[in-house]
VEXDRENDREN-935829 format. One record per residue (C-alpha): residue number from 1; x, y, z; residue in one letter. Coordinates in pm, whole numbers, plus 32768, in hexadecimal, padded with zeros to 4 digits. Example, Ala and Ser with C-alpha at 12.3 -4.5 7.8 and 13.67 -1.06 7.14 Angstrom:
<sites>
+-----+------+------+------+------+
: pos :   c1 :   c2 :   c3 : code :
+-----+------+------+------+------+
:   1 : 84CE : 7E3E : 830C :    a :
:   2 : 8557 : 7F96 : 82CA :    s :
+-----+------+------+------+------+
</sites>
This chain:
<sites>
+-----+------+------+------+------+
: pos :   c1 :   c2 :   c3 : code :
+-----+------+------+------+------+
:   1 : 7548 : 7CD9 : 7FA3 :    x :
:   2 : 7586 : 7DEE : 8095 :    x :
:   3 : 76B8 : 7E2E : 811D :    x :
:   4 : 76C5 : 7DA8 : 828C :    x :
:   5 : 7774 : 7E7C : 8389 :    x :
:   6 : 785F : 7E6C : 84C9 :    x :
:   7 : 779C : 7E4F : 860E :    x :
:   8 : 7751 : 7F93 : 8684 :    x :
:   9 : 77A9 : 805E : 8532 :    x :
:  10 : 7665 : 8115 : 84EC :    x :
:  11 : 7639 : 819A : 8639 :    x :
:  12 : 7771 : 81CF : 86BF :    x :
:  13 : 779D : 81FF : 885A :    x :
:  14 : 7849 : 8334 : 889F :    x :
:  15 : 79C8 : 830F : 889F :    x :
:  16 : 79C3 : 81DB : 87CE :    x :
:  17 : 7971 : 82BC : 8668 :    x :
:  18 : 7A75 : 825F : 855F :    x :
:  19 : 7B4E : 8346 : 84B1 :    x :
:  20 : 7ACB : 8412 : 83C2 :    x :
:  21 : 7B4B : 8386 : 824F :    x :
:  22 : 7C7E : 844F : 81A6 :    x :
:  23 : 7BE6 : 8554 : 80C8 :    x :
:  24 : 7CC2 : 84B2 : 7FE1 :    x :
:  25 : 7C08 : 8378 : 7FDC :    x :
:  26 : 7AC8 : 841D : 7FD7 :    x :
:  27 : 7B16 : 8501 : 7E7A :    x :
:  28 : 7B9A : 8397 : 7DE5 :    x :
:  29 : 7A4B : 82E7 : 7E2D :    x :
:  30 : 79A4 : 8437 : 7DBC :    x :
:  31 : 7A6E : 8417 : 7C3C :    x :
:  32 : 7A0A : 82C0 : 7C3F :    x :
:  33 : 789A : 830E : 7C96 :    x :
:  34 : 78C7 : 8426 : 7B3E :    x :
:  35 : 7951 : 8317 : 7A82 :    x :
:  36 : 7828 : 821E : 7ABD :    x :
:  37 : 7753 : 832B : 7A8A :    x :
:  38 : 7800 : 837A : 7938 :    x :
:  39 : 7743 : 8217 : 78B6 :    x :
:  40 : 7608 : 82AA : 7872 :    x :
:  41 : 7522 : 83D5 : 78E1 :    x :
:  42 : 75BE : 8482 : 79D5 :    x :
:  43 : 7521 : 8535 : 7A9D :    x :
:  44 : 7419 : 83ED : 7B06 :    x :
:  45 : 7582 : 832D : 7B64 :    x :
:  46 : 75EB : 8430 : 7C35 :    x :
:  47 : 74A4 : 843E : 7CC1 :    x :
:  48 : 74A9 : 82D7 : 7CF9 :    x :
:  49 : 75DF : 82EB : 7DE0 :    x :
:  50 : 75A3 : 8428 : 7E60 :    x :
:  51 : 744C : 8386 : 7F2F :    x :
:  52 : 7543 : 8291 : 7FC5 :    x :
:  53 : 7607 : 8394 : 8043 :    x :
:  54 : 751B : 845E : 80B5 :    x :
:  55 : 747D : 8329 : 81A1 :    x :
:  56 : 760E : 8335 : 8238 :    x :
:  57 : 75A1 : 8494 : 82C4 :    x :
:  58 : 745A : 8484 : 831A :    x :
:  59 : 73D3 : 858E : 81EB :    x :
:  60 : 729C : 8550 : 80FA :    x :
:  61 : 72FE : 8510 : 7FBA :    x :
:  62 : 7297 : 860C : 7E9D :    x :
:  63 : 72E1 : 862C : 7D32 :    x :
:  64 : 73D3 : 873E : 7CDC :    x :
:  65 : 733F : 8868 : 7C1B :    x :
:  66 : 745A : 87E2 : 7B08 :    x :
:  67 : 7589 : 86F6 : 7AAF :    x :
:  68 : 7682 : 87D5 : 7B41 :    x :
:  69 : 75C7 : 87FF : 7C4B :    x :
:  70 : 759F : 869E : 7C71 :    x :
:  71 : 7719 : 864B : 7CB1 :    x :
:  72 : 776C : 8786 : 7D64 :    x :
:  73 : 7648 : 8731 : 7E57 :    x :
:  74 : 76E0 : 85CF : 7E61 :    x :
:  75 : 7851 : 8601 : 7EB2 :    x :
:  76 : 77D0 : 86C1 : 7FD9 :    x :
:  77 : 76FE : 85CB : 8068 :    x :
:  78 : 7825 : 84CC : 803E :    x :
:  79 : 7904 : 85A9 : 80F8 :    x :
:  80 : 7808 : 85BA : 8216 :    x :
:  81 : 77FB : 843B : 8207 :    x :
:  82 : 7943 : 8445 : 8228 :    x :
:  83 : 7929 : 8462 : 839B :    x :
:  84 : 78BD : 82FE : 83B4 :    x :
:  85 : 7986 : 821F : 82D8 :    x :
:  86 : 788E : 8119 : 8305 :    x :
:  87 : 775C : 8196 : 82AD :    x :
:  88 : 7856 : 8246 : 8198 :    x :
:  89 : 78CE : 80E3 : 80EE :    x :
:  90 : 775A : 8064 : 8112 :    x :
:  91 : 76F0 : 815A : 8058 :    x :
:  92 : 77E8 : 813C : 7F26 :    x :
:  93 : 77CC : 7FCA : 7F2B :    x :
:  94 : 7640 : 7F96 : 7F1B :    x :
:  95 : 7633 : 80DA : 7E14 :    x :
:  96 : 7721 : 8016 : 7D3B :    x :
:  97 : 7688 : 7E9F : 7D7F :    x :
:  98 : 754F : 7F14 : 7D16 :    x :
:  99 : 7594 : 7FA7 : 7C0D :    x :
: 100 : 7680 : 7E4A : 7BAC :    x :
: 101 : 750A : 7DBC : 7BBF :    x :
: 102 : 74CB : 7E49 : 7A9D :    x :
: 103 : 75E1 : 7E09 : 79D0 :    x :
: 104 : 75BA : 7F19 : 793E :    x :
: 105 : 7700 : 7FD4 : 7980 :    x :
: 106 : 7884 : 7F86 : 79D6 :    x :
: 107 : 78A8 : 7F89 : 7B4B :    x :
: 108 : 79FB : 7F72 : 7C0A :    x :
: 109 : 7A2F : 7E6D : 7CA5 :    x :
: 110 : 7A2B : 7E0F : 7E14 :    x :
: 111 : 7BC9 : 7DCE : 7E17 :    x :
: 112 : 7BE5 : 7F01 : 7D51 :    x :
: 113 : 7B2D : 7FAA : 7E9D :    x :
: 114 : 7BF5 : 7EFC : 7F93 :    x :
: 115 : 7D45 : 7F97 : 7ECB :    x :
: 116 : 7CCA : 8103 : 7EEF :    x :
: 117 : 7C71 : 80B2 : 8051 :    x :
: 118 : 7DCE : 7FEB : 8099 :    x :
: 119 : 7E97 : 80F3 : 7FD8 :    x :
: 120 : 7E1E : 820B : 80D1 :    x :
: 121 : 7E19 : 8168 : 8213 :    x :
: 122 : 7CA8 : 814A : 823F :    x :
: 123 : 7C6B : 800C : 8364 :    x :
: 124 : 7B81 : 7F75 : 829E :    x :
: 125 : 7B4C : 7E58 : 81B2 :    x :
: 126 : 7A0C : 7E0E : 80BC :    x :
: 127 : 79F1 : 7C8E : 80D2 :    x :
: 128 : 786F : 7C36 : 8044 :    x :
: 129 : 7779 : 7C3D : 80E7 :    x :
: 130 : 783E : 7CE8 : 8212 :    x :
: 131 : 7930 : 7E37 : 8258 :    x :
: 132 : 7A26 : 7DCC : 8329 :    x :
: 133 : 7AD0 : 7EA6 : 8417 :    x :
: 134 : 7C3F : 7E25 : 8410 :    x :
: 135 : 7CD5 : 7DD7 : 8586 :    x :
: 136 : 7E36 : 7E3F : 853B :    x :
: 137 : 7E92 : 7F7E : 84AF :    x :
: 138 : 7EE1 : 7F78 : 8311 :    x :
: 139 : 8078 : 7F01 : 8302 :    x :
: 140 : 814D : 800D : 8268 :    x :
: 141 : 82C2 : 8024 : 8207 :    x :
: 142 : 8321 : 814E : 8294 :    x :
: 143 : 83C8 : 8217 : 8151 :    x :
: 144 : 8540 : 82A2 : 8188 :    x :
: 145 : 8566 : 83B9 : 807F :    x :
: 146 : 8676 : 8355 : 7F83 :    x :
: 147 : 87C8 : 843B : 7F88 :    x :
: 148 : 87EC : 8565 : 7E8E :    x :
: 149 : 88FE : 849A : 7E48 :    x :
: 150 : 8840 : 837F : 7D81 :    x :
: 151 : 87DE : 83F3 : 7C1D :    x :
: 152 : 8680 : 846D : 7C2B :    x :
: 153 : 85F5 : 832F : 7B44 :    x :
: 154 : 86D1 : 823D : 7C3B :    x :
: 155 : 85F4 : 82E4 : 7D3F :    x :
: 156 : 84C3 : 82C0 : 7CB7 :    x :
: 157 : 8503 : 815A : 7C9D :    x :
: 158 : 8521 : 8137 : 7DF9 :    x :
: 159 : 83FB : 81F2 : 7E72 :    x :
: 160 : 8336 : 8100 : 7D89 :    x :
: 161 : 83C2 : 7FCA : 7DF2 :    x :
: 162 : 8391 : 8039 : 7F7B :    x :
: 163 : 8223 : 8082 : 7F29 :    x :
: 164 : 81FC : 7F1C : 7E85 :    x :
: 165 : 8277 : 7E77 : 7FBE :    x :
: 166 : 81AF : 7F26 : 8081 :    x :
: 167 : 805F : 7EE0 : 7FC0 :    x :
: 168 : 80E1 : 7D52 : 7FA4 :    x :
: 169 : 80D4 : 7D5A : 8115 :    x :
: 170 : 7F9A : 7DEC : 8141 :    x :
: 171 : 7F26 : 7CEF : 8057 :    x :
: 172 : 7FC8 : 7BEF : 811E :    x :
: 173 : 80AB : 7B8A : 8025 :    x :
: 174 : 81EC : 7B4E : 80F7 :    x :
: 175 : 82F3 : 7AA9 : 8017 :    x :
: 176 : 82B6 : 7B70 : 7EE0 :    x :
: 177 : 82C1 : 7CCA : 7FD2 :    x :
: 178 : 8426 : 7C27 : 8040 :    x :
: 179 : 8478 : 7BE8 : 7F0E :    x :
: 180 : 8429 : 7D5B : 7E7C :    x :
: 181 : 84F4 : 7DCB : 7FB9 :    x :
: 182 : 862A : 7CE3 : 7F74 :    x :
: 183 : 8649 : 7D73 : 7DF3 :    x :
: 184 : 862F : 7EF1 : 7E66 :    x :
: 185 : 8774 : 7E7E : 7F6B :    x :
: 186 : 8817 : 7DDC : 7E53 :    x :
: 187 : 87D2 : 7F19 : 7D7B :    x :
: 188 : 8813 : 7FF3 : 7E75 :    x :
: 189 : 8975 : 7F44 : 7EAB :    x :
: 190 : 89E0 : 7FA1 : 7D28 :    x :
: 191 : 89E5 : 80EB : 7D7F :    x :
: 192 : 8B09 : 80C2 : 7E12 :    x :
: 193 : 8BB3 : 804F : 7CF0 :    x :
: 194 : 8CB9 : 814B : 7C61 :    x :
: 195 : 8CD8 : 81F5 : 7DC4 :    x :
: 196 : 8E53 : 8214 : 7E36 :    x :
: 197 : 8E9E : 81B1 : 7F9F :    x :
: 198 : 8FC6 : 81A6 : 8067 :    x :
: 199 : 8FFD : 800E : 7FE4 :    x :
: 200 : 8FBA : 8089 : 7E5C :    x :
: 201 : 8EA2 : 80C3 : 7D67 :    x :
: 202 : 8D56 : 7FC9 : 7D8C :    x :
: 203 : 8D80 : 7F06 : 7C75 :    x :
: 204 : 8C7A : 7E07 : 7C90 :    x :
: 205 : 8B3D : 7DB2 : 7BE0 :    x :
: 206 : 8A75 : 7CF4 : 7CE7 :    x :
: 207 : 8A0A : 7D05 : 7E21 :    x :
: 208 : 8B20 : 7BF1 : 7EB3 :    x :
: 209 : 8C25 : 7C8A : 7E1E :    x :
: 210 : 8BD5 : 7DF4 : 7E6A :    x :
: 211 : 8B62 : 7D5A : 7FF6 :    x :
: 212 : 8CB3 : 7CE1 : 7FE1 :    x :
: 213 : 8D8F : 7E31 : 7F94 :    x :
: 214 : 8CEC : 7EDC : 803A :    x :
: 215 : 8D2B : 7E1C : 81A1 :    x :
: 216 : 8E74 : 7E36 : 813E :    x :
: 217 : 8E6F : 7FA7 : 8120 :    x :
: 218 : 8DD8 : 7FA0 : 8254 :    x :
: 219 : 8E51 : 7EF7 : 835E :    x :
: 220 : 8E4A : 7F4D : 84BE :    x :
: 221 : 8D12 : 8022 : 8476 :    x :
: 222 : 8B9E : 8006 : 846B :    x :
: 223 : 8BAF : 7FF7 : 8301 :    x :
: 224 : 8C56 : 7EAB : 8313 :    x :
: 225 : 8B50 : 7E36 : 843D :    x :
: 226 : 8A2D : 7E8C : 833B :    x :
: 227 : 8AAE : 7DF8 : 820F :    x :
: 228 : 8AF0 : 7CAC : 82AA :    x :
: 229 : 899E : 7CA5 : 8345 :    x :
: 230 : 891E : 7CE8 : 81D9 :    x :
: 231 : 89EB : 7BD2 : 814F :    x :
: 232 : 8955 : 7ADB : 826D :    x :
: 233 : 880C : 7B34 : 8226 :    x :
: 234 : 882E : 7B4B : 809F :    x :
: 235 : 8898 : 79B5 : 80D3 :    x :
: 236 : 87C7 : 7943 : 8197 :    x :
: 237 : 867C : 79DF : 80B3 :    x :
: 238 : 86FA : 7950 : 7FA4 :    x :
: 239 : 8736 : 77FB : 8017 :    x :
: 240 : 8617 : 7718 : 7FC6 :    x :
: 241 : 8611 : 768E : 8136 :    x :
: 242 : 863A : 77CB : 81C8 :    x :
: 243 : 854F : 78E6 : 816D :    x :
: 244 : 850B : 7856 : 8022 :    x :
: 245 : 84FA : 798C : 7F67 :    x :
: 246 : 85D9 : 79BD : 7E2F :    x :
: 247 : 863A : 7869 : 7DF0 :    x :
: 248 : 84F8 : 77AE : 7E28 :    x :
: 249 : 848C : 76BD : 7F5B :    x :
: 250 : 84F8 : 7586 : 7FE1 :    x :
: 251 : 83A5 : 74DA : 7F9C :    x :
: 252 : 841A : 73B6 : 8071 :    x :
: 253 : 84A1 : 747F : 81AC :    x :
: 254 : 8487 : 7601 : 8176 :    x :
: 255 : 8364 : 76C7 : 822C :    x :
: 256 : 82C4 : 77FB : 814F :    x :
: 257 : 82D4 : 792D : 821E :    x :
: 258 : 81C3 : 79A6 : 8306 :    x :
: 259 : 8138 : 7B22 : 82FA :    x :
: 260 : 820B : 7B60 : 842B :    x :
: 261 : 8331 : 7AF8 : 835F :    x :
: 262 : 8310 : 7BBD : 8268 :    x :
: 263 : 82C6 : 7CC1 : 834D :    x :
: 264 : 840B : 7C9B : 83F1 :    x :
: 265 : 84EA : 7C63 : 82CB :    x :
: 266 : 8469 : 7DB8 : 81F6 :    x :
: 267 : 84B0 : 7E53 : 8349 :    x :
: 268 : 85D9 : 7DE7 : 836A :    x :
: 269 : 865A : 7E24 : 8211 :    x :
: 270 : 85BF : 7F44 : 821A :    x :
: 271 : 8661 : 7FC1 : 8325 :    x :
: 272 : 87D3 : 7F63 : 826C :    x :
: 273 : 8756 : 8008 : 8111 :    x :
: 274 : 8729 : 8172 : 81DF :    x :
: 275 : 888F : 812A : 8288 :    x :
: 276 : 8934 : 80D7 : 813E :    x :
: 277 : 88C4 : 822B : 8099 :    x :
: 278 : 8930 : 82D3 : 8180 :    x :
: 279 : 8A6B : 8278 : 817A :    x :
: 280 : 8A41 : 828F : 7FF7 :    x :
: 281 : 89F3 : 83F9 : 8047 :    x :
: 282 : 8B31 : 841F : 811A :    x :
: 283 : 8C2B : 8337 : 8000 :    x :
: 284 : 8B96 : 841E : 7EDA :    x :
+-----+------+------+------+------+
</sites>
């Protein structure tokens, strides 16, 4: 079945045109397109896609004088689709259903689309049979860039536990994005460990005990403010009647967390994991 589209999508008023889709999305769904196309002959898959695409911008569709030809003339017409993420996405999904008709080939699937999509941004959602336009912009974890101080693997770790959160939100997936967001402040907190302060060395293993040193270290200062908030929130996430998170829920009394929560809590610790390495940064 065709893919049915917003109201108002395939002939857009002017000013209400969407933006144009990240070139970046547009050469991923072009490598996918190759890899289909990679099944069997060629040049008649690339074809097969490449009439879809040209409906998007209004040009008559004609076989390339050859297979190179074929996907060279292709990625440009999915560029110029581009312009209309809409008609884009409609285009991608019937090539591929139709071909799934056959079952003939190994198609990706439609989640597999909505990742690409929800990885870049894109306000849109494939939900057979309809494209939905998404009312609320795509919920990202903004991305503090870890001190030169961390090791470059320690890093690493935390870029990729930041992006997970951010794609379990978009997923709406609220407990397990707080969850990825409590272990990055409870790694982020060993860093400390074997940093000398004015009180003595951090000697502690976990969070707690490092939370706890380190307000000693610092009292009368933000630091101490920070840490204590961290502490508060740590508990009360863990509890099972509080955010339910690390230690499982209160079946009889607890309340799972809404998207807003989640929303609020990666925020927030967030927003304590950027403070903490940079006073990291200033310790080291």
């Amino acid at each position: 079945m065709p893919l049915q589209l917003p109201e108002g999508s395939r002939f857009p008023r002017r000013g209400e045109e969407s933006e144009s889709l990240p070139i970046s999305v547009v050469a991923e769904f072009d490598t996918m397109v190759g890899q289909i196309a990679a099944q069997g002959e060629r040049q008649r898959l690339l074809e097969h896609f490449k009439g879809y695409f040209c409906g998007v911008v209004g040009a008559a569709h004609s076989w390339s004088s050859n297979e190179g030809w074929a996907a060279t003339d292709l990625s440009r017409f999915m560029r110029e689709a581009a312009d209309n993420p809409a008609l884009f996405l409609e285009a991608l999904y019937d090539g591929c259903e139709t071909l799934r008709a056959t079952g003939e080939y190994e198609l990706p699937s439609v989640d597999m689309l909505n990742d690409i999509l929800r990885e870049h941004g894109v306000g849109f959602e494939i939900r057979p049979p309809r494209l939905v336009r998404l009312t609320e912009p795509v919920v990202r974890v903004p991305h503090p860039e870890p001190p030169p101080t961390l090791a470059e693997d320690a890093a690493a770790i935390v870029r990729a536990s930041m992006q997970r959160a951010e794609d379990l939100l978009a997923q709406n997936r609220p407990r397990e994005a707080v969850q990825e967001m409590l272990w990055m402040l409870e790694s982020i907190a060993t860093t400390f460990r074997g940093v000398t302060l004015p009180t003595g060395t951090i000697q502690g293993r976990y969070f707690n005990e490092i939370a706890r040193e380190l307000r000693s270290a610092g009292r009368g200062t933000t630091l101490e403010r920070v840490v204590e908030w961290c502490n508060s929130l740590h508990g009360y996430l863990s509890s099972p009647t509080g955010g339910g998170v690390r230690h499982g829920l209160d079946l009889n009394s607890g309340s799972p967390l809404s998207p807003e929560e989640g929303r609020l809590f990666c925020n927030l610790i967030l927003s304590y994991v950027t403070f903490l390495m940079a006073e990291h940064a200033k310790l080291s």
